[in-house]
N, C-alpha and C positions, 0 to 999 in steps of 0.2 A: 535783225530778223524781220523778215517782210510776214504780218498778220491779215490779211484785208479783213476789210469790217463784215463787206458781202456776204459771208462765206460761214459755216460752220466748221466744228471741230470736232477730235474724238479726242482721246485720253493718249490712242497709239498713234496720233498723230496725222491721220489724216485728214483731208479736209471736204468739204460736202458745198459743189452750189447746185441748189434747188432751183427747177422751173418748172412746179405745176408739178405732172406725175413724173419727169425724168431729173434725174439728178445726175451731176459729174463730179467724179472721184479722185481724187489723188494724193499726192504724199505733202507735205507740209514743207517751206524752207528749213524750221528747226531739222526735220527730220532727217533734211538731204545734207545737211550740214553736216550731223552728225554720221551718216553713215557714209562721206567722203566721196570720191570719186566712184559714180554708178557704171558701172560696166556691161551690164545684162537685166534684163528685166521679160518674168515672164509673165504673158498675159492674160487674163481669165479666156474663156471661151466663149463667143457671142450666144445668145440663148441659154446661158447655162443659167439655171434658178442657186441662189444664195440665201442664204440664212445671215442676220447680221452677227458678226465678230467671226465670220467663218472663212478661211483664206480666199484670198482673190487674185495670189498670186506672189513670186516671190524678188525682191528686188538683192541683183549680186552687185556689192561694191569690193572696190579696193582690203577691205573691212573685213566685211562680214557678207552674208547670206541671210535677210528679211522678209518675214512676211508680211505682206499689203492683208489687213483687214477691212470684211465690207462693212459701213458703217451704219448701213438700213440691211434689209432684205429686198428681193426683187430679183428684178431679169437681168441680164448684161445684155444691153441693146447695141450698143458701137465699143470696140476697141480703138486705142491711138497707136494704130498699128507703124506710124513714124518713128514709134518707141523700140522698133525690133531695130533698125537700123541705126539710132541715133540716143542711145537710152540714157547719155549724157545731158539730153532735154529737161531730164528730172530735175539734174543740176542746177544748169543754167534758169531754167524759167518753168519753174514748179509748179508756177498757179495757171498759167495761161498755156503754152507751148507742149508741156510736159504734162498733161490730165493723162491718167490710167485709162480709164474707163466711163462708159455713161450706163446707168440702169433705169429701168420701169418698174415705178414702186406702186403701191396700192395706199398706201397711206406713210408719213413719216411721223414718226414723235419725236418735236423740233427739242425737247426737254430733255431728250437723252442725249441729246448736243450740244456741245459748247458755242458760245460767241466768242467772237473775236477776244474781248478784254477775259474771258475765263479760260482760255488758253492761254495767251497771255501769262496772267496769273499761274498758271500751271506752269510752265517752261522759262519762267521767269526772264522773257525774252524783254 
């Protein structure tokens, strides 16, 4: 399982890289692993305001029926709208290719995130 050090983490697995007030969001290799081949993925709404742990949206696999949690609060400023077409991206290239979404935050609390080695530890990947 691919961790990058860059990047932040949550407990549901998603991952968070920061620049400054926008951050980009998406789902974790362990995550996509385990929920197998992605078939659908729907996507937040651009401008819509979020509350952190509050859905951003729901990924269908092979599997199951997931919901994406946001992992700050903020705006939704850009969707990867490539994802309606091709949601198999999540798959393939989770960190780069495959991001959810990008928000406008007002402040983050990097504390309530994981680093790389405490996900890690967590997923015992």
């Amino acid at each position: 399982m691919k961790v990058p050090a860059n990047l932040r983490y949550t407990k549901d697995h998603e991952w968070v890289q920061i620049n400054g007030t926008t951050v980009r969001v998406g789902i974790t290799d362990y995550a996509q692993d385990a929920l197998g081949d992605i078939v659908f993925i729907q996507l937040p709404e651009i401008d819509s305001m979020v509350e952190i742990h509050q859905g951003l949206g729901e990924i269908e696999s092979t599997k199951s029926v997931n919901d994406v949690y946001a992992p700050v609060s903020g705006r939704v400023s850009l969707v990867n709208s490539a994802l309606i077409d091709t949601p198999e991206l999540l798959n393939s290239d989770p960190y780069e290719a495959g991001w959810i979404c990008e928000m406008e935050v007002e402040s983050i609390d990097e504390s309530a995130l994981m680093s790389a080695d405490e996900y890690t530890t967590l997923t015992g990947a």
